[in-house]
N, C-alpha and C positions, 0 to 999 in steps of 0.2 A: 504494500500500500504506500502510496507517496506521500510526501508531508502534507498536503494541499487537501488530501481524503481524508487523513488521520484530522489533520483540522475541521475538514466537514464534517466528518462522523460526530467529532467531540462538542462540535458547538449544536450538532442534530441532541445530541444528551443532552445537554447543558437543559435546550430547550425545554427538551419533555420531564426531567426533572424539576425545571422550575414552574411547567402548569399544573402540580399538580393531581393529577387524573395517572395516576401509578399508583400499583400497590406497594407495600413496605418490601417485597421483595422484589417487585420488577424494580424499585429504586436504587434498591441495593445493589441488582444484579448492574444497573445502567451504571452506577457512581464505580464499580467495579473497573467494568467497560473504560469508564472514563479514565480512571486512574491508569491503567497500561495504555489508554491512548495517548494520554497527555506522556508518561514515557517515551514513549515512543517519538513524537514530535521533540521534547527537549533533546533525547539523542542526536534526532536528524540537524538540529539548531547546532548541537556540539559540533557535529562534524564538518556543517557547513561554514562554520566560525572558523574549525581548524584549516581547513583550505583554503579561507581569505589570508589569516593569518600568514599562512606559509603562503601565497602569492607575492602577498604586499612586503613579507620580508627579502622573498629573489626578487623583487623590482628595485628596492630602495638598497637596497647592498652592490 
C-alpha cells in the first residue's frame, strides 16, 4: 500500500470513528486498524526524510 492509501484509509477511520454509529468493538477493531496504519505512514515519512537527507548532503558536499 502507498503512503497516499495508508493516508486515505487512516483518515477513512478517523472519520467513522468520530461519527459515532460503531460499536465498542468495530471501534476498537478501527482504532486498531489505525494505529498500524498511522505506522506504517510514519515509516514511509522516515524513509523519505532519509533520502532527502542523503541527496541534499551529495549536493552540498
Amino acid at each position: 500500500m502507498t503512503f497516499e492509501e495508508s493516508l486515505d484509509k487512516l483518515n477513512t477511520i478517523v472519520s467513522e470513528l468520530e461519527s459515532g454509529n460503531l460499536s465498542l468493538e468495530e471501534s476498537l477493531d478501527k482504532f486498531k486498524e489505525g494505529i498500524v496504519l498511522s505506522g506504517e505512514c510514519k515509516k514511509k515519512l522516515d524513509e523519505a526524510k532519509l533520502v532527502v537527507e542523503t541527496v541534499d548532503k551529495n549536493i552540498t558536499d
